[in-house]
N, C-alpha and C positions, 0 to 999 in steps of 0.2 A: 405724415402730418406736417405741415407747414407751421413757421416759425417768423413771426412777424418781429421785427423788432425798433423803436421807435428811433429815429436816428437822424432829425429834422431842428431839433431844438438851438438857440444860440449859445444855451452856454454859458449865461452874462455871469453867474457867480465863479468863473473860475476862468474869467477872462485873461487874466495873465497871460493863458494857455489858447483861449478858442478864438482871440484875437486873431490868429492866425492859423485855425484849422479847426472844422467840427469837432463839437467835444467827444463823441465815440471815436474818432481818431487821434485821441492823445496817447500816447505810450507808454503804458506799464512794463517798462521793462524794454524790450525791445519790438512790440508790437501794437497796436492801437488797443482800447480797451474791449470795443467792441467784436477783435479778434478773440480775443477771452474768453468776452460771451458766448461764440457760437462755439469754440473748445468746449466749453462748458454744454451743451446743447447738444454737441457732434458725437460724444464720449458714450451717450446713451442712444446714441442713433436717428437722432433725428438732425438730419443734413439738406432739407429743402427751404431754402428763408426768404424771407422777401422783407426788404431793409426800406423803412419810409425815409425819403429823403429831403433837406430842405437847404440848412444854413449850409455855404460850400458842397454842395452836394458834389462836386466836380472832383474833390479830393479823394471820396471816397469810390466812385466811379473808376478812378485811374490807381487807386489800393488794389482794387480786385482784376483790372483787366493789367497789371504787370504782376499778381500775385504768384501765375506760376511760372514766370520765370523767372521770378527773383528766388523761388525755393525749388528750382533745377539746376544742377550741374550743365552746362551748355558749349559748343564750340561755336563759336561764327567763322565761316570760312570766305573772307573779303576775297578771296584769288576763283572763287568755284559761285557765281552769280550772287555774291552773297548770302550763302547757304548756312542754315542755321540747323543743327543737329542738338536735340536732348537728349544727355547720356543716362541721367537720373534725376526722378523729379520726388521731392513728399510735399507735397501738394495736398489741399483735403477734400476728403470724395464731394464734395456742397456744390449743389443746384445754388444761384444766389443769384433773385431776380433784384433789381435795385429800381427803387421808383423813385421819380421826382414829385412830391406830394406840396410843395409849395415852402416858401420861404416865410410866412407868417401865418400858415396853416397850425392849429392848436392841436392835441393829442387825439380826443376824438374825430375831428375833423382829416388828421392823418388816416386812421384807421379806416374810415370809409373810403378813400381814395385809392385802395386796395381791393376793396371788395372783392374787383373781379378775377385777383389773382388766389383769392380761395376755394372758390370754385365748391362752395354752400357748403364745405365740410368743416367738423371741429376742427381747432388750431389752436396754436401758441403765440402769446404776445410777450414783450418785458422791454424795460427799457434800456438805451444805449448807455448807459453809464452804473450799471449795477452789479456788482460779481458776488457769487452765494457756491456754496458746495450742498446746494438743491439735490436731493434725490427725484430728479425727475419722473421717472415714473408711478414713484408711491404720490407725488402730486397727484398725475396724469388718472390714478386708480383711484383718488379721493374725489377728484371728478368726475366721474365716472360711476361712483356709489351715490354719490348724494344730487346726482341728475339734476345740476343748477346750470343755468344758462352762461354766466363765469365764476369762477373759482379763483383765488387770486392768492397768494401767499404773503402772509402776512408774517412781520419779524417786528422785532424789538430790539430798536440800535440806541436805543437811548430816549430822552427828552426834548431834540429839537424838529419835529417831524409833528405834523397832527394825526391826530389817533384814529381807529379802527372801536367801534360797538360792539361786542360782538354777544349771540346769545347764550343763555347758561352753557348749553353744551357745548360752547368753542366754536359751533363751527358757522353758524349763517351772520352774516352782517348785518345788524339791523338799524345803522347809524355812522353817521361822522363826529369828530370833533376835531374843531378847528388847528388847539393845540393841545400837547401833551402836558396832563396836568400834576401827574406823578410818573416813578420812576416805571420801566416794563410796558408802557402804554404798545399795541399792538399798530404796527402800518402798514399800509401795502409795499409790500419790497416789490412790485413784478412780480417776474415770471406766474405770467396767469397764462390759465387754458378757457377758454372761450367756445361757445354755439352759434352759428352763423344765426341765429338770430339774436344778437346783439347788434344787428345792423342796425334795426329797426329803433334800439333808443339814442342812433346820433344824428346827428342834424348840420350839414354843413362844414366849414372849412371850420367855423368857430365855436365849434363844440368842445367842450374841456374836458375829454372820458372819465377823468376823476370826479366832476362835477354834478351834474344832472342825469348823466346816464348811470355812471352809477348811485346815483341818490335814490333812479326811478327802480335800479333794478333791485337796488334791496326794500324798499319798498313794496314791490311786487315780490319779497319770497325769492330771489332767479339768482341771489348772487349768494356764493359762501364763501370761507377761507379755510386755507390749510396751513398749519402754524408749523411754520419751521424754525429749530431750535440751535440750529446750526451756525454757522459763519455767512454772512450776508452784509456788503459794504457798498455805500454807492460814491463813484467820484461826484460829487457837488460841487467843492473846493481846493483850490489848492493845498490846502491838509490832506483833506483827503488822498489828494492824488500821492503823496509824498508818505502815506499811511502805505499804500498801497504798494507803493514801489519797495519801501522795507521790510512788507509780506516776501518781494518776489527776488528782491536782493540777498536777501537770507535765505531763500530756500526752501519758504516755509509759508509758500502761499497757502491756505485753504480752499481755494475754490480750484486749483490745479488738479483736479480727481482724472483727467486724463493722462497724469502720470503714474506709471506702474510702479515706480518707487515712493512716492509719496508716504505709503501706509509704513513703509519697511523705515524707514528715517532715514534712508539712504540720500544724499547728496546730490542731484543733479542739476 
């Protein structure tokens, strides 16, 4: 299953930073965040992505074509034609098609500009700036149970985000609010799973997927959520980023579930 992930945006609230590099490629730690993300993504097996591209799209192009050899041990032998030998590489097993979807293309307008790299099957979307310790597949099974055209996961980071409707039983969407007007209000964190007919409500470079497509789909019944209770943070801000890096300087990130010590409180 493929794994879409939004990676075009400027950035403008944590410009500090994207002044000089797309915001999925700022560094939590010692890798971009969006490296995170597909950790996060890869841990449960699913290693096929396709990265929508826009602002600098050129940086993250040349992240992935020196990825592996910047995580191999290597010789260059300048005396024997230039010869380049790999002793050992950990590298990670990911397919990673990268597209150039445009430099003022909006979210939904990204997402169709792919189409043909899903190739009419269900898929994963989320965007470049979000990290969550998701149990991906109990997602992947909730959509799967409740046969909605997207499923989206929705978190509760607080007060400054606009809200999620949602009906008595939790789970379909039947509305937006602008802002959160008490405390727990429910939002889209990402990480959603998607029916390749969700093509069919975007429209163009300027379509705003949070907008009208999904307004139409919950309207129509097609959208629902899966509420996650867990850990789920997005870089916005420079707080944020600075939130985040003290998750991974300490040792004690949450969303690091592709560490096998993590659970043990063991140090790595």
């Amino acid at each position: 299953m493929k794994v879409v992930i939004l990676a075009g945006g400027l950035g403008t609230r944590i410009s500090e930073e994207s002044q000089v590099r797309p915001k999925p490629m700022i560094e939590i730690g010692e890798f971009p965040i969006l490296w995170h993300i597909m950790k996060i993504y890869s841990h449960y097996g699913f290693n096929d992505f396709v990265i929508c591209l826009g602002y600098k799209a050129h940086m993250i192009k040349e992240f992935f074509a020196d990825y592996y050899l910047h995580m191999s041990d290597v010789t260059f032998d300048f005396r024997n034609d230039n010869q380049m030998v790999i002793h050992q590489n950990v590298a990670e097993p990911w397919r990673v098609t990268l597209v150039d979807t445009g430099l003022s293309t909006l979210t939904g307008g990204r997402l169709a500009r792919v189409k043909k790299h899903i190739n009419n099957e269900t898929f994963m979307l989320t965007y470049g700036d979000g990290v969550s310790d998701i149990d991906i597949p109990r997602l992947l099974d909730h959509h799967r149970t409740h046969k909605k055209t997207v499923t989206l996961t929705a978190v509760q980071p607080g007060g400054r985000f606009g809200v999620l409707n949602l009906d008595n039983a939790g789970t379909d969407v039947i509305g937006f609010a602008e802002k959160s007007v008490e405390e727990g209000g429910w939002i889209n964190g990402g990480f959603m799973v998607m029916e390749p007919e969700v093509f069919d409500y975007l429209d163009g470079d300027f379509t705003v997927l949070e907008k009208e497509p999904m307004e139409n789909l919950s309207a129509n019944g097609a959208l629902c959520a899966y509420k996650h209770y867990g850990f789920w943070h997005c870089m916005d801000t420079l707080r944020d980023k600075l939130v985040l890096e003290n998750y991974w300087s300490s040792k004690s990130a949450p969303w690091k579930i592709w560490d096998e010590n993590r659970k043990s409180g063991i140090n790595v």
